[in-house]
KEKE-3310 file (N, C-alpha, C; in steps of 0.2 Angstrom, whole numbers, plus 5000, padded with zeros to 4 digits):
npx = (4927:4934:4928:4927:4925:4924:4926:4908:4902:4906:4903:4889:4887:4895:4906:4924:4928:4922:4923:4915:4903:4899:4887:4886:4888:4894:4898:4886:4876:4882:4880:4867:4865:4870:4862:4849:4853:4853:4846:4855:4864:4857:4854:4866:4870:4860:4858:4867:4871:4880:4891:4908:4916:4930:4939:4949:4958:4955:4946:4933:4915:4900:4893:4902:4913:4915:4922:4937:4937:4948:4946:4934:4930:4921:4917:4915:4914:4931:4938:4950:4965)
npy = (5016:5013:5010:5006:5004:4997:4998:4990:4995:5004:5016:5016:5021:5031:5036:5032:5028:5030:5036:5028:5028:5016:5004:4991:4974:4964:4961:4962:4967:4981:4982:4982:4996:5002:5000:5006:5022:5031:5029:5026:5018:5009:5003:4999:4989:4977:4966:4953:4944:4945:4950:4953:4954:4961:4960:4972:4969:4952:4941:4938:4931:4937:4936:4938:4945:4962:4968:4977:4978:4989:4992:4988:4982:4984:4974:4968:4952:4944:4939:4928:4929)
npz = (4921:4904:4891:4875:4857:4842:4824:4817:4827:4835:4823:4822:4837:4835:4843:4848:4860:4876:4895:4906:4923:4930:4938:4934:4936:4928:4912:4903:4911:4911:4895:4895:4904:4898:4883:4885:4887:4873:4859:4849:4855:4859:4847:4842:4851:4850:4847:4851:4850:4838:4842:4848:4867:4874:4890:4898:4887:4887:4876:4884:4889:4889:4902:4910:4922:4932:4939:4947:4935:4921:4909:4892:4877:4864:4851:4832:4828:4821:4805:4798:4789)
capx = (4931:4935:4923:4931:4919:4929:4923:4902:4899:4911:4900:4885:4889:4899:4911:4929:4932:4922:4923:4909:4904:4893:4886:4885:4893:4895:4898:4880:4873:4884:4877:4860:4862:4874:4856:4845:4855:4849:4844:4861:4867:4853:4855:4874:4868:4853:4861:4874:4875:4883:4898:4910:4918:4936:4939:4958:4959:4956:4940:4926:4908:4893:4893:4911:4913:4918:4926:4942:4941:4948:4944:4929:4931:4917:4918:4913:4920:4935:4938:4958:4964)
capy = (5012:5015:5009:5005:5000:4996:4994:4998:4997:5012:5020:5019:5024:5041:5039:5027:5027:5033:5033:5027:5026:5011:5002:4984:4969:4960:4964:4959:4971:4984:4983:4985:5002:5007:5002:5010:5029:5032:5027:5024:5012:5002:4999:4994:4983:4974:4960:4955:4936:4949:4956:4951:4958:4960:4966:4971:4966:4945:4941:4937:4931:4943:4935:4940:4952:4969:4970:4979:4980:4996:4994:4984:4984:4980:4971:4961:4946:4946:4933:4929:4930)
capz = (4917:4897:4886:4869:4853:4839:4818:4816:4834:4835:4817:4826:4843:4834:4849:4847:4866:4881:4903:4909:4929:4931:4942:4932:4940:4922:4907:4900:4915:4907:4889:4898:4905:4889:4879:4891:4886:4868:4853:4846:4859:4858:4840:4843:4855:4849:4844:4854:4844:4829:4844:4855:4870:4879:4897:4901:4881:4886:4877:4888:4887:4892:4907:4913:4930:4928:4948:4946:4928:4918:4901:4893:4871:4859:4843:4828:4826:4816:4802:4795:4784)
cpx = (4930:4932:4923:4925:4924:4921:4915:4899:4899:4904:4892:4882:4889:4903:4916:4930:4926:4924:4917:4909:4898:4893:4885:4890:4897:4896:4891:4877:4875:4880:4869:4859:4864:4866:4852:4846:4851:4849:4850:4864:4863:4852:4861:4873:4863:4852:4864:4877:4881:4889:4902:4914:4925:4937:4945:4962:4962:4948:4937:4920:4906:4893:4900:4910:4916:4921:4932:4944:4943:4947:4938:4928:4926:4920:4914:4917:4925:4935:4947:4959:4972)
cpy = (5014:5007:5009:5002:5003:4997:4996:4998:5006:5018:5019:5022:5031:5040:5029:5026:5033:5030:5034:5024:5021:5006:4991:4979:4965:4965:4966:4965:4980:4987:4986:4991:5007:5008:5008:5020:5032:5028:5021:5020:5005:4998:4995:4990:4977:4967:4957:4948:4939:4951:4951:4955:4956:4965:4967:4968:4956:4945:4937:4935:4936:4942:4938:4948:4957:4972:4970:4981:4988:4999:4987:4987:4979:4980:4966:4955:4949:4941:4935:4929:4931)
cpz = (4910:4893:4879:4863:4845:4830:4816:4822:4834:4830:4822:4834:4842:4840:4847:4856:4871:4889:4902:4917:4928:4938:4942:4936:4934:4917:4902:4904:4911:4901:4889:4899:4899:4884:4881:4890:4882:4863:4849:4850:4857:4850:4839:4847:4854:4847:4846:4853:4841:4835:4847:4859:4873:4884:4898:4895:4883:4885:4879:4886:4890:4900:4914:4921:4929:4934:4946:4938:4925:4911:4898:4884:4868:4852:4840:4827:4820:4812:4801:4791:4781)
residu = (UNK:UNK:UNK:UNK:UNK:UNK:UNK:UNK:UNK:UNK:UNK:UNK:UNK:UNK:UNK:UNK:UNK:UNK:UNK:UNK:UNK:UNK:UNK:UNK:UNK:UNK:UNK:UNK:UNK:UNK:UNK:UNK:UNK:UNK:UNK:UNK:UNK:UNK:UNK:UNK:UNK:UNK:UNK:UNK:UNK:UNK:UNK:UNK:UNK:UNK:UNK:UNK:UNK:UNK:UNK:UNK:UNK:UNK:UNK:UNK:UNK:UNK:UNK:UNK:UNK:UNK:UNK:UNK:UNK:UNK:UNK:UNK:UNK:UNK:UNK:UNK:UNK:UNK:UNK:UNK:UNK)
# end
């Protein structure tokens, strides 16, 4: 699946978009093995009050199932404006 991180997730990642094979069932399960890479993930993830996520671009809680999905986008909240 494509793995999207938007804004400073993106800036401390260094990467706007990658495929990732996983074996996570959730989205939460996900974020886990993304930490677990390096250093840099773990920091963009550390938090994950500070984010939110969309799966197939509908955002989702953490908890959300990632069976059949094909794209999976992090971000900060937006505000309006």
């Amino acid at each position: 699946m494509d793995v999207v991180y938007f804004a400073w997730v993106r800036e401390r990642i260094g990467l706007p978009k990658e495929n990732v094979q996983t074996q996570a069932s959730t989205v939460m399960e996900l974020v886990e093995e993304l930490k677990a890479r390096e250093e840099r993930y773990a920091m963009a993830f550390a938090d994950i009050s500070a984010l939110r996520v969309a799966v197939d671009q509908e955002l989702v809680e953490f908890d959300a199932p990632l069976s059949g999905v094909r794209e999976v986008a992090f971000f900060p909240p937006m505000t309006g404006g």
